[in-house]
C-alpha positions as CSV (number, residue, x, y, z in Angstrom):
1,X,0.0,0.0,0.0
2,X,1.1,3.3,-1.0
3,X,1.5,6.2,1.7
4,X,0.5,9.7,-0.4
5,X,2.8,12.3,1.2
6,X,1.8,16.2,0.9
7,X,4.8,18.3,0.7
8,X,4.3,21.8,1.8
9,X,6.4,24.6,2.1
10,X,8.5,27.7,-0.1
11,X,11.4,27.6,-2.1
12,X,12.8,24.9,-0.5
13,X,9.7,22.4,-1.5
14,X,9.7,24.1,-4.7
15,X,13.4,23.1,-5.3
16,X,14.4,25.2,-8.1
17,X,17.3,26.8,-6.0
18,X,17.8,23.9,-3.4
19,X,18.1,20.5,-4.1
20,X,15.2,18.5,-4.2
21,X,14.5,17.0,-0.7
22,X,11.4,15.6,-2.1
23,X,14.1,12.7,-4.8
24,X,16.1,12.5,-2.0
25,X,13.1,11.1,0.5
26,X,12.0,8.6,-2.1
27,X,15.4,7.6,-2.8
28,X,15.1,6.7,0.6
29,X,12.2,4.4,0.7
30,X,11.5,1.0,-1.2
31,X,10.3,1.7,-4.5
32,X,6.4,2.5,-4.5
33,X,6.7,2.6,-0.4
34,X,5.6,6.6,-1.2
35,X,4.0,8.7,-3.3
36,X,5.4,12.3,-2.9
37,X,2.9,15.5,-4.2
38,X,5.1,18.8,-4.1
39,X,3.2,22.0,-2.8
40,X,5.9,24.5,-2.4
41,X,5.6,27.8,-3.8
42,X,9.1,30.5,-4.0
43,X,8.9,33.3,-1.8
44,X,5.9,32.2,0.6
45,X,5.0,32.8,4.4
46,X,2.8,31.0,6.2
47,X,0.1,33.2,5.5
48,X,0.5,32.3,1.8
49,X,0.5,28.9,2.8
50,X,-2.4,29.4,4.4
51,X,-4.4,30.5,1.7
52,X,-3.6,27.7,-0.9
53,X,-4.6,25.0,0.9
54,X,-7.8,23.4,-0.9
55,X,-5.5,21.5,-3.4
56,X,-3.9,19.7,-0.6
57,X,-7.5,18.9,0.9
58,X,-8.2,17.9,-2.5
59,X,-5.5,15.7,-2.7
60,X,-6.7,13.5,0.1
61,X,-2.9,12.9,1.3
62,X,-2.3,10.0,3.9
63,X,0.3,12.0,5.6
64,X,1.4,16.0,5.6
65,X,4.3,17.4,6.4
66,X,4.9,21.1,6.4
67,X,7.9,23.0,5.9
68,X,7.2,27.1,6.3
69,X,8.5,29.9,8.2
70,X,12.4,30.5,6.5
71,X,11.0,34.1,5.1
72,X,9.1,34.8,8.3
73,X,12.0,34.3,10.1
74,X,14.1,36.5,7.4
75,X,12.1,38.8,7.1
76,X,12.8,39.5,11.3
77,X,16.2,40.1,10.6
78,X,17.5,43.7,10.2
79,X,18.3,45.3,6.7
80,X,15.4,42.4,5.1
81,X,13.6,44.2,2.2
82,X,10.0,43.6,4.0
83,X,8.3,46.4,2.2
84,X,9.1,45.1,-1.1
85,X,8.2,41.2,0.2
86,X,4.6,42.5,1.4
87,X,4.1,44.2,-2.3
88,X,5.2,41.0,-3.8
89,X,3.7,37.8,-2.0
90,X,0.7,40.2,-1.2
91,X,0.8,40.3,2.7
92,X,-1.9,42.3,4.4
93,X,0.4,42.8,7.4
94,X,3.9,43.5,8.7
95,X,5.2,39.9,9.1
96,X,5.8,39.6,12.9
97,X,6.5,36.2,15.3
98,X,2.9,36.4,16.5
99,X,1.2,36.6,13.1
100,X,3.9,33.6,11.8
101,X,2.5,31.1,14.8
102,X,-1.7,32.3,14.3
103,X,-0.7,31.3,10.4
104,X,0.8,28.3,10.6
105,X,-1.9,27.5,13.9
106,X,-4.0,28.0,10.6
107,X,-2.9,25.5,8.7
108,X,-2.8,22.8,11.0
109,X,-6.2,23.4,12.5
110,X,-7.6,23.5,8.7
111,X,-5.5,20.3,7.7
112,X,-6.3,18.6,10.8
113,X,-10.6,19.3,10.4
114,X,-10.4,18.8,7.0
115,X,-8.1,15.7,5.9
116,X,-7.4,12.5,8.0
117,X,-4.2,12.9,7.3
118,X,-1.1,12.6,10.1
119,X,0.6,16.5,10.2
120,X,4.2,16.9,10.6
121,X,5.9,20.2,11.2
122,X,9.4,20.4,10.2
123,X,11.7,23.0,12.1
124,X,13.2,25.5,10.0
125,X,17.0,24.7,8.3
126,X,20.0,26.8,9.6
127,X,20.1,30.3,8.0
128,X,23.9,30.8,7.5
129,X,26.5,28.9,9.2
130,X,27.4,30.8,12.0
131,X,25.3,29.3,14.8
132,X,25.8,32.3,16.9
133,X,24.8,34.8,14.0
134,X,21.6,37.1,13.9
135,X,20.3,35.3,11.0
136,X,20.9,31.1,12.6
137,X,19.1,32.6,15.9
138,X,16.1,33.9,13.7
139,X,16.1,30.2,12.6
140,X,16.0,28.8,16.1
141,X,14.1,30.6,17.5
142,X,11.0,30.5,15.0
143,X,11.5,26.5,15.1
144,X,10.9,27.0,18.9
145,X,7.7,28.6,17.5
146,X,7.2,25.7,15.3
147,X,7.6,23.4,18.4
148,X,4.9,25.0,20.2
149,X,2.4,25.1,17.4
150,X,2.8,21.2,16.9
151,X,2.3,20.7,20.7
152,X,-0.6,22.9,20.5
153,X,-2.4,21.5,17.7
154,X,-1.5,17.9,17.8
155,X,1.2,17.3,15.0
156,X,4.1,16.1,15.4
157,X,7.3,18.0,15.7
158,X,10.5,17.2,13.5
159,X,14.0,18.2,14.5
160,X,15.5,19.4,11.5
161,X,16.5,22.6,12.8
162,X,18.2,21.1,15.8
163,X,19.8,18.2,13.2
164,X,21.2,20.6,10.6
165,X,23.0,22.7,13.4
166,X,24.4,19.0,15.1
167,X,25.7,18.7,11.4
168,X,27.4,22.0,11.4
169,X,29.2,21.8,14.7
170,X,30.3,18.7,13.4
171,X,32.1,20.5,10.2
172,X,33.0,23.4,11.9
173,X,32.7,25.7,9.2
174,X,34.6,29.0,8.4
175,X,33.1,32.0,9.8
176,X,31.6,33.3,6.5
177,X,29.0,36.6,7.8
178,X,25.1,35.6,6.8
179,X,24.3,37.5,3.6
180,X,20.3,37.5,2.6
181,X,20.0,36.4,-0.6
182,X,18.5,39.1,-3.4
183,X,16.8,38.2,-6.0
184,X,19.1,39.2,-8.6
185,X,21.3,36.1,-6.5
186,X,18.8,33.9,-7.2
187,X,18.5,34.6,-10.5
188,X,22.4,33.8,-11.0
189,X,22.1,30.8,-9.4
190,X,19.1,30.1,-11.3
191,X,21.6,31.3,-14.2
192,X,25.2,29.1,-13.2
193,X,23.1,25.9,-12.6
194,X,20.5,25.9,-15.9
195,X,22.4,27.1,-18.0
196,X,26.6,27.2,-17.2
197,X,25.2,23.2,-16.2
198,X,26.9,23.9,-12.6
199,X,25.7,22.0,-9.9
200,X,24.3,23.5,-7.1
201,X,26.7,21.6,-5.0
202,X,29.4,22.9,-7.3
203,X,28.4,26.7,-6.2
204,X,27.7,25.7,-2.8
205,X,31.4,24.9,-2.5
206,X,32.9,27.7,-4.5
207,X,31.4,30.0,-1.7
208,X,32.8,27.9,1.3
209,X,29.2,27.1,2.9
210,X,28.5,23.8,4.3
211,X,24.7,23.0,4.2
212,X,23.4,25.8,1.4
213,X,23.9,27.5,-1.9
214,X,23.5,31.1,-0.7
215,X,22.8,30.8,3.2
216,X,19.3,29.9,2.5
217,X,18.8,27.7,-0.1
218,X,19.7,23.7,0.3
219,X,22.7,22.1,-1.1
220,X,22.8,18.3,-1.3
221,X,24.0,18.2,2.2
222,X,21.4,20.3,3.6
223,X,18.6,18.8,1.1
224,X,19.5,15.4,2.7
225,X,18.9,16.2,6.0
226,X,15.5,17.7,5.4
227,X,14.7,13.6,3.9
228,X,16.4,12.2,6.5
229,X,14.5,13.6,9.2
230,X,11.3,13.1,7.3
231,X,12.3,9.2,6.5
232,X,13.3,8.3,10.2
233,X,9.9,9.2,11.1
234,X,7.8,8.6,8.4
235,X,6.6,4.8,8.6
236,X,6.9,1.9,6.1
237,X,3.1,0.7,5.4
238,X,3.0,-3.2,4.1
239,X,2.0,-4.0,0.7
């Protein structure tokens, strides 16, 4: 029997400029074990998230998992073009830490009421590489938020933030300063990998960072993290 697995999230479920945990995850399982359906959209918050939700209802998914809240926690960080992001993704608000948990509280509660499927929330991946930076304590401490909206709502909680920074204490990366990634960036990426045919991995490197292309975006390291912490909890149903 088949599990159907709901993918949702940003950029990094979208996996133009990351690898693509999704491959990675059913790499990982026995073949047919899973049936993966992508829902990630570039640029969202939860509140996006939150508003596109009646395909994934549709889609009648055995399990959920939900990976949101990287831009909410960037766009907390000083110097973070927020004005511009609200014109673009079409916010009707400032994003804040309060309105990031009521959205993604949102979501559950809606996917929870609405599909019988199990709901995982994953904890945000590292921004940057220097654990003690603005931009990685942005990250932790909007998982923490994560944390306490599973807890609230009944999902259950996946460690990826607190299993990407155990990887990067474990490589002990140079100290290379966070740097938010523009979209003019991600359009050279974009640029390098489609059509110079450079890997993402390949420009992860060249730039000295350990998990990410660009601080934010997943390299194959990073990516495989993401499907590991999904695998080890996501269970093997009998044929």
């Amino acid at each position: 029997m088949t599990t159907r697995v709901a993918c949702l999230g940003d950029s990094l479920t979208r996996a133009q400029l990351s690898v693509d945990y999704l491959d990675l995850l059913e790499r990982r399982r026995p073949p047919g074990d899973v049936r993966l359906t992508r829902f990630g959209v570039n640029g969202d918050f939860a509140h996006n998230l939150s508003r596109r939700l009646d395909a994934v209802v549709a889609d009648s998914p055995d399990v959920i998992t939900v990976l949101i809240g990287t831009n909410d926690a960037r766009a907390s960080l000083a110097g973070y073009p927020v004005e511009r992001a609200m014109k673009r993704k079409q916010l009707p608000q400032r994003p804040s830490a309060g309105w990031f948990q009521q959205c993604l509280g949102a979501v559950v509660e809606r996917l929870r009421t609405q599909t019988d499927a199990t709901i995982a929330l994953l904890s945000l991946p590292v921004l940057g590489q220097q654990l003690d930076g603005a931009a990685a304590r942005a990250s932790q401490a909007y998982s923490r938020m994560i944390a306490e909206v599973a807890a609230t709502n009944d999902a259950t909680y996946l460690p990826l933030h607190e299993r990407q920074t155990e990887e990067l204490r474990q490589a002990d990366p140079p100290p290379i300063p966070y740097r938010d990634p523009t979209p003019a960036a991600s359009v050279s990426v974009l640029a390098r990998h489609a059509l110079l045919r450079r890997s993402l991995d390949t420009i992860s490197r060249r730039r000295g960072l350990v998990l990410t292309t660009d601080h934010v975006h997943q390299n194959s390291r990073g990516a495989a993290l993401v499907a590991e912490v999904i695998d080890t909890w996501l269970p093997t149903r009998s044929t």
